[in-house]
C-alpha positions as CSV (number, residue, x, y, z in Angstrom):
1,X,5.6,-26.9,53.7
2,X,9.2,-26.4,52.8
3,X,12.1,-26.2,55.5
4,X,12.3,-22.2,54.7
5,X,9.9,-19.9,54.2
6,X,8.5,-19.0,50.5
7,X,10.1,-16.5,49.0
8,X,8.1,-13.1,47.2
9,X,9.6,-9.6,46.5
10,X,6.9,-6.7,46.2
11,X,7.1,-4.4,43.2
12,X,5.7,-1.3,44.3
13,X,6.8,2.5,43.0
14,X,5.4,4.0,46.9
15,X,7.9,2.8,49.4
16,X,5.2,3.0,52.8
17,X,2.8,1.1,50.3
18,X,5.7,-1.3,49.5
19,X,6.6,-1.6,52.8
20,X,3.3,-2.0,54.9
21,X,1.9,-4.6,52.2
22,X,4.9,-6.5,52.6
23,X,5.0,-6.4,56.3
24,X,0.5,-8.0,56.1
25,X,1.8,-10.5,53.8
26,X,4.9,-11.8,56.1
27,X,2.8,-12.5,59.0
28,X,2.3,-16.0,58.1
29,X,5.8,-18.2,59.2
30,X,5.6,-19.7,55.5
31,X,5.8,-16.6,53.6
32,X,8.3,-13.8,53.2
33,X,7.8,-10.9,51.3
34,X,10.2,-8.1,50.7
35,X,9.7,-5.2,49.6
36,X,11.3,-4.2,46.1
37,X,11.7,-1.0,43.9
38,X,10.6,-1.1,40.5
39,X,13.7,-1.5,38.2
40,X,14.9,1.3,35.8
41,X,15.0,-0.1,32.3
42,X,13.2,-3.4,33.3
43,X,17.0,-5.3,35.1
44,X,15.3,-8.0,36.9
45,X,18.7,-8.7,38.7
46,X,17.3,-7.4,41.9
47,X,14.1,-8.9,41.5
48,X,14.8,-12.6,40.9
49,X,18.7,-13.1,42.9
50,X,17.3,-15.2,45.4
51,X,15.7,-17.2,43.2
52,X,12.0,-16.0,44.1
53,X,8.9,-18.6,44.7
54,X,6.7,-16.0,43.7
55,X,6.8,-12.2,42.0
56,X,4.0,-9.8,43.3
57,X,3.9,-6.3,41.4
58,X,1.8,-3.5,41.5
59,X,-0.5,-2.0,38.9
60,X,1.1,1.3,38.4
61,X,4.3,2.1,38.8
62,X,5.6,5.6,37.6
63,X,5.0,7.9,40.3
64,X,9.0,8.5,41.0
65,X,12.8,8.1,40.0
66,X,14.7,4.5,40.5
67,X,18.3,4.7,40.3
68,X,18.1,8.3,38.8
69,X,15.7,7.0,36.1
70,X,12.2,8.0,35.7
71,X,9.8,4.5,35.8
72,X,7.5,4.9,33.4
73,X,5.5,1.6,32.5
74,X,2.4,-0.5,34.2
75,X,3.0,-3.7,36.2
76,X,2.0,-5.6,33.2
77,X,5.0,-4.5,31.2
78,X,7.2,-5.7,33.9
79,X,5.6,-9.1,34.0
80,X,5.8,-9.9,30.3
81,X,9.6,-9.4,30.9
82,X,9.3,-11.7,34.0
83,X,7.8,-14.3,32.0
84,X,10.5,-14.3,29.3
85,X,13.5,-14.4,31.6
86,X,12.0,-16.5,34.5
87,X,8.7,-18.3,32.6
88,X,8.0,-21.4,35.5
89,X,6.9,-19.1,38.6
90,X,3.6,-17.1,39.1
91,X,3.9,-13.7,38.5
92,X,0.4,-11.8,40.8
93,X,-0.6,-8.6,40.2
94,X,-1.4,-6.3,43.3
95,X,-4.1,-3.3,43.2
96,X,-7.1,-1.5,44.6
97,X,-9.9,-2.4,43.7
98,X,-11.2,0.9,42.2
99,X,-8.2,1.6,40.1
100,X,-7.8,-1.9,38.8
101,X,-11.9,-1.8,37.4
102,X,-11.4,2.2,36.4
103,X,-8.6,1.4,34.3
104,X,-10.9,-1.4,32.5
105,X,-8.5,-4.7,33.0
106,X,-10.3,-7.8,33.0
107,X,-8.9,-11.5,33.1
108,X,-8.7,-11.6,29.3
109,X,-6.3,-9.0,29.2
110,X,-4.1,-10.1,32.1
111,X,-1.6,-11.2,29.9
112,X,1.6,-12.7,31.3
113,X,0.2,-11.7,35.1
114,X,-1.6,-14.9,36.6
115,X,-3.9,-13.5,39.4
116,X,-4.8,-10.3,41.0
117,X,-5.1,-9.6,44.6
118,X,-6.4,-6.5,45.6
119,X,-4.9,-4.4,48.8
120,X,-8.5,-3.7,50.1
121,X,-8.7,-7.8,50.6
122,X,-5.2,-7.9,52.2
123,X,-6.4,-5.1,54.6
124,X,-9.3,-7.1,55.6
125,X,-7.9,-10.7,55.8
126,X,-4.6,-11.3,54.9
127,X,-4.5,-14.3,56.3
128,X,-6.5,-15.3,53.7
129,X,-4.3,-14.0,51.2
130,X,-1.4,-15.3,52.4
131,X,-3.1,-18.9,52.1
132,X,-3.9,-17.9,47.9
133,X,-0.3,-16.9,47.7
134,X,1.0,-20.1,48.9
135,X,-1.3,-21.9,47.3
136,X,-0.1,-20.4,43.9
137,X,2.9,-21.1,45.1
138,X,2.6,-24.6,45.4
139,X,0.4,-25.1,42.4
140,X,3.5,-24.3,40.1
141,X,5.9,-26.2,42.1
142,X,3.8,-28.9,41.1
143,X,3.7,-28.5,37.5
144,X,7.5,-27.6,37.0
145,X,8.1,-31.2,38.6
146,X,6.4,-32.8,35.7
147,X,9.2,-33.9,33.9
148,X,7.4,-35.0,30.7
149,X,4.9,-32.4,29.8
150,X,2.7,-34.1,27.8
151,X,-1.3,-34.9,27.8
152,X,-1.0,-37.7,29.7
153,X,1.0,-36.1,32.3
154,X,-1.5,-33.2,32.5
155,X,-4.4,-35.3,33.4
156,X,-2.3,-37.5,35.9
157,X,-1.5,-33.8,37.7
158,X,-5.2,-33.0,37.9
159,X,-6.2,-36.1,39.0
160,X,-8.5,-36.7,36.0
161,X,-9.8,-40.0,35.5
162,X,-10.6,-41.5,31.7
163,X,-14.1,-39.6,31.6
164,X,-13.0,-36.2,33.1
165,X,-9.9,-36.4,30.4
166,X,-11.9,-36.5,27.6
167,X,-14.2,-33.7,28.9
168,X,-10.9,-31.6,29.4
169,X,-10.0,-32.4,26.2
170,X,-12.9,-30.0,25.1
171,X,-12.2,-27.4,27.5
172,X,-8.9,-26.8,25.3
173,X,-8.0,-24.0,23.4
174,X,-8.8,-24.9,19.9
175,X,-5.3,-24.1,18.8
176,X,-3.9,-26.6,21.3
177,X,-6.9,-29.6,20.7
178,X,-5.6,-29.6,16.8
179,X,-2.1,-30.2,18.1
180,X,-2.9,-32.9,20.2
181,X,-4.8,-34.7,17.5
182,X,-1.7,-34.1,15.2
183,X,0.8,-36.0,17.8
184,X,-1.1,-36.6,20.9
185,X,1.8,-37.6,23.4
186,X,4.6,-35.6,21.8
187,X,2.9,-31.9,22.2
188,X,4.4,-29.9,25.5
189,X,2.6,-28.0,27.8
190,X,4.6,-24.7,29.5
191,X,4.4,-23.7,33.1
192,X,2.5,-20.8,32.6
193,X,0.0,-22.0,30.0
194,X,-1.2,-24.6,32.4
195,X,-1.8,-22.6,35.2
196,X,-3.9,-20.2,33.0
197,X,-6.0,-22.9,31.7
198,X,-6.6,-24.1,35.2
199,X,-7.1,-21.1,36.7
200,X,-9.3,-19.8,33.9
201,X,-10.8,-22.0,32.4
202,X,-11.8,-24.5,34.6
203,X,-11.7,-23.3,38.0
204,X,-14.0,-20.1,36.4
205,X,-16.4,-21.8,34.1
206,X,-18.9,-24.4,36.0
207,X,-19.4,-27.3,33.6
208,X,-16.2,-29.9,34.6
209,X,-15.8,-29.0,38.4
210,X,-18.0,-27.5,40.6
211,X,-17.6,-25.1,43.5
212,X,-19.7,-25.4,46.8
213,X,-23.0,-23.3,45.2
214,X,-22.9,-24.8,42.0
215,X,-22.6,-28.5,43.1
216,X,-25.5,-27.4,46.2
217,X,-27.9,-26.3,44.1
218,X,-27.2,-29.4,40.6
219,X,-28.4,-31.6,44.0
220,X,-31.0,-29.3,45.0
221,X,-30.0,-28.5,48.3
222,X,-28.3,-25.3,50.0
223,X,-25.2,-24.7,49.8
224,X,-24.9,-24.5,53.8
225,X,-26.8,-28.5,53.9
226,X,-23.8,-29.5,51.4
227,X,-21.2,-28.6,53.9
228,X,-22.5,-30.8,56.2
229,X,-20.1,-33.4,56.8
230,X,-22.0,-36.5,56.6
231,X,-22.7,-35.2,52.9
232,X,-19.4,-34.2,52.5
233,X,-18.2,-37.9,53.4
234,X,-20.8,-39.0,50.0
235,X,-18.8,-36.8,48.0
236,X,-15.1,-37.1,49.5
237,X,-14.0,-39.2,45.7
238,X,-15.3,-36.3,44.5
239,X,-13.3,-33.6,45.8
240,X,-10.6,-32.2,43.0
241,X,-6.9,-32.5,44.3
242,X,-5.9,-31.5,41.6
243,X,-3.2,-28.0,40.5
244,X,-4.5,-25.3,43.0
245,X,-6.8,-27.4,45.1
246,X,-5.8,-25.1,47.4
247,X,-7.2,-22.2,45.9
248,X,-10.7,-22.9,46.6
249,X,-12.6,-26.2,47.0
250,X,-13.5,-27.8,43.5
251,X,-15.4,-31.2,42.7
252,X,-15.7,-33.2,39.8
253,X,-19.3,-32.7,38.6
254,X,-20.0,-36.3,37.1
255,X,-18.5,-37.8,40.2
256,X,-21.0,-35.8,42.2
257,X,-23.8,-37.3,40.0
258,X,-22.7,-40.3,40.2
259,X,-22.4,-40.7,43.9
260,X,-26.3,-39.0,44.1
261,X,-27.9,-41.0,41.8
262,X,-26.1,-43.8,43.4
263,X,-27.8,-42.4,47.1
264,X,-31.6,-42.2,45.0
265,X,-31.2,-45.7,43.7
266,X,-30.4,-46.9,47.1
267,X,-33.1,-45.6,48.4
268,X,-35.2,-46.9,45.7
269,X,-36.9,-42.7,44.6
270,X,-37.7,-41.3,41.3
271,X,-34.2,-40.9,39.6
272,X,-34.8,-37.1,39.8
273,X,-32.1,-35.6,41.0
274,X,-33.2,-32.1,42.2
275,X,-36.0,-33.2,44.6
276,X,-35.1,-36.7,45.0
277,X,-31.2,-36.1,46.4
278,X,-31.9,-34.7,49.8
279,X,-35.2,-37.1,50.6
280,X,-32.9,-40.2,49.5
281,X,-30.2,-38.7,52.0
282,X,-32.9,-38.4,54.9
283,X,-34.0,-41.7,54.4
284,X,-30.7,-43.3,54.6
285,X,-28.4,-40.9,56.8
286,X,-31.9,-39.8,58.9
287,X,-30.3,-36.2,58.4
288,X,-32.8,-33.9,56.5
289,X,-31.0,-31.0,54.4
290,X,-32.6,-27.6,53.2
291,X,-33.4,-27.6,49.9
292,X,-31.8,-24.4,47.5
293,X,-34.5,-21.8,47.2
294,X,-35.1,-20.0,43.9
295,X,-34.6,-16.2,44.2
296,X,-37.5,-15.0,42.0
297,X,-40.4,-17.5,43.1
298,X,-38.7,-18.9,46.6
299,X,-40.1,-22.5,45.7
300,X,-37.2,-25.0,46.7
301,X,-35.5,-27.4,44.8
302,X,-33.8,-24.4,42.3
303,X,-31.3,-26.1,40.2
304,X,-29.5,-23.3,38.7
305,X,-27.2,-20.4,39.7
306,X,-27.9,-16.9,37.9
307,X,-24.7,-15.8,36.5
308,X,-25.4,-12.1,38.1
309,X,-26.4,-12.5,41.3
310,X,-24.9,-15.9,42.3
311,X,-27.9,-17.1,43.9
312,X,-30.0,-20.4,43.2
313,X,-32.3,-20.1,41.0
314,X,-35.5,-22.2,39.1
315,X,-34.3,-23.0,35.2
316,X,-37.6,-21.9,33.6
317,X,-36.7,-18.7,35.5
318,X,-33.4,-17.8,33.8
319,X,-32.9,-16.6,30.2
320,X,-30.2,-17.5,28.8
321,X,-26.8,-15.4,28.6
322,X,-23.6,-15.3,26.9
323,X,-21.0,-13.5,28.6
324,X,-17.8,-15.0,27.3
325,X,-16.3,-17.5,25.4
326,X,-16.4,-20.6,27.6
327,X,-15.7,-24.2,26.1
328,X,-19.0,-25.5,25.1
329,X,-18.2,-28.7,27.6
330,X,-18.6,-25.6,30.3
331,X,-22.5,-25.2,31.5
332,X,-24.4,-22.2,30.0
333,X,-24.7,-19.0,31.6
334,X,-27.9,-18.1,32.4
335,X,-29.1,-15.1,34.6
336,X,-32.2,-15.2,36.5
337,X,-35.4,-13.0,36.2
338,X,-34.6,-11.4,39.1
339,X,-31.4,-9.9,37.9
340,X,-33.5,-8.7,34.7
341,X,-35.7,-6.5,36.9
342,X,-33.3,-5.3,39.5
343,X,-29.4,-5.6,38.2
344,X,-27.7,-3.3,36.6
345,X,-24.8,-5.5,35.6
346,X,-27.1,-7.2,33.0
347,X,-26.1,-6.6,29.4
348,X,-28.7,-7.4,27.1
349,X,-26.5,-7.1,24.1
350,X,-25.3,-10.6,25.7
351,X,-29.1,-12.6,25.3
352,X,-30.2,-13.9,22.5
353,X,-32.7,-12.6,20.5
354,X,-35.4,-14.0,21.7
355,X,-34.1,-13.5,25.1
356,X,-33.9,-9.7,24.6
357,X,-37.9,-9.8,23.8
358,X,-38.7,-12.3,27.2
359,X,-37.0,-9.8,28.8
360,X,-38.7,-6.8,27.5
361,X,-41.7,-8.4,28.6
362,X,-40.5,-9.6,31.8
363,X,-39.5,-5.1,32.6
364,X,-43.2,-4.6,31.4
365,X,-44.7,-7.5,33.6
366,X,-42.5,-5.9,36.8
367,X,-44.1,-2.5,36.3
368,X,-47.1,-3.7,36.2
């Protein structure tokens, strides 16, 4: 942590808003927050004269007069004028809940803000907030000290090894993957554009790393059992350390493989990884581990997530499901049975053809 506290000004057009968000947020010793008008005709002088570590604004901001002038623009517009005039810092938008999904924003249309936070989430555990913040903080500190931004140095920052790079060569935007064949070392990477990739792409999609339920349930195991710290130590070269590690626990998913298979091998099991991972680990560590469950038949050993309902789940008891435009490096989405009978988040415009009519028949098979 640095010798001062990091520094954030709050953008907010209600001053007791302003001012009681700022006060949750300064609780922690490392973080300052202070609260900050919105600026009539978008003058950042006042928001960036102490050289801020990070900029949080609100969604809306026109409810009143600022310096006799009527504000009259969303925090987005102010953060695409951030970005021009100070590019290498993260820029985090602030909002309830229920106003930022009413309003229809989503992370494709985020724009030049990097995150959201919601107030209802500060309210409950700011703490835990403040830890996000810093970690965004940090994550950008790192990338503006590369000093040659090239391909190389990208990988070196996330910690990639010769494998993982090629993989993340994938995961690129197919604009920047054309420049990089062009003239592979010369091509820069911004600030900005590397935190979004990160952030999401692969921190969202499941494919490169894994969080805790997705690399639980590749092994067959809960995600409680992976936890446990004697499997943790199995898995500790595995553990990104990457650009926001911070941000939430990430693992290299062929470096999880690897380790398991290594585990099976050892203990001389069929090289099946769902059902052979946690009886290899009994037999060597004499610790047993509850095996993931699937949520539409409860037999153990699921080795998929459902994209819906976040639970494990049993592959021949997904369909299929394409809700974005992941790299195709990234796992498939695929959303359970069970979500097809009782969710009404699933889109069936998003399955395939053939996964529209399994789950027509699926609805009939649940009514009976």
């Amino acid at each position: 942590m640095p010798t001062r506290p990091f520094r954030a000004p709050y953008v907010d057009d209600i001053r007791e808003e302003t001012e009681k968000f700022s006060r949750l947020l300064s609780q922690s010793k490392h973080l300052l927050v202070r609260p900050q008008d919105p600026p009539p005709k978008l003058d950042l002088s006042d928001i960036v004269k102490d050289k801020p570590d990070l900029i949080l604004i609100d969604y809306v901001l026109w409810s009143g007069k600022f310096g006799g002038e009527t504000i009259s623009y969303f925090g987005g517009t102010l953060a695409t004028r951030i970005r021009e005039a100070y590019k290498d810092y993260p820029v985090i938008l602030v909002s309830r809940k229920s106003r930022f999904r009413r309003h229809g924003e989503g992370e494709g249309q985020l724009g030049a803000i990097d995150a959201v936070i919601f107030k209802d989430e500060i309210e409950e555990n700011s703490l835990s907030v403040i830890r996000s913040l810093i970690g965004w903080i940090q994550g950008f500190e790192k990338l503006r000290r590369v000093k040659t931004r090239n391909w190389s140095s990208l990988v070196r920052t996330l910690d990639a090894n010769a494998t993982e790079s090629e993989k993340l060569k994938e995961a690129l935007p197919s604009s920047s993957k054309d420049l990089f064949r062009i003239r592979f070392t010369e091509v820069e990477w911004s600030v900005p554009e590397a935190a979004r990739w990160i952030y999401r792409v692969l921190f969202r999609y499941p494919g490169i790393l894994y969080d805790s339920l997705h690399a639980a349930t590749s092994l067959g195991i809960s995600e409680n059992s992976f936890q446990h710290p004697k499997v943790q130590s199995i898995f500790a070269a595995a553990k990104y350390r990457g650009v926001f590690a911070s941000l939430s626990d990430r693992w290299w998913r062929d470096r999880i493989l690897t380790s398991a298979f290594r585990l099976i091998r050892r203990a001389k099991l069929e090289q099946v990884l769902r059902t052979s991972f946690a009886a290899a680990f009994e037999k060597i560590h004499k610790v047993r581990l509850r095996p993931s469950r699937c949520i539409v038949t409860g037999r153990e050993h699921a080795d998929t997530v459902c994209y819906i309902l976040r639970k494990p789940v049993l592959h021949e008891m997904t369909l299929e499901y394409f809700p974005d435009d992941r790299p195709r490096v990234m796992d498939p989405a695929r959303v359970s049975f069970k979500a097809i009978i009782e969710s009404p988040e699933v889109r069936y415009e998003l399955l395939s053809a053939e996964g529209r009519r399994q789950a027509k028949r699926i609805l009939r098979g649940s009514r009976g």
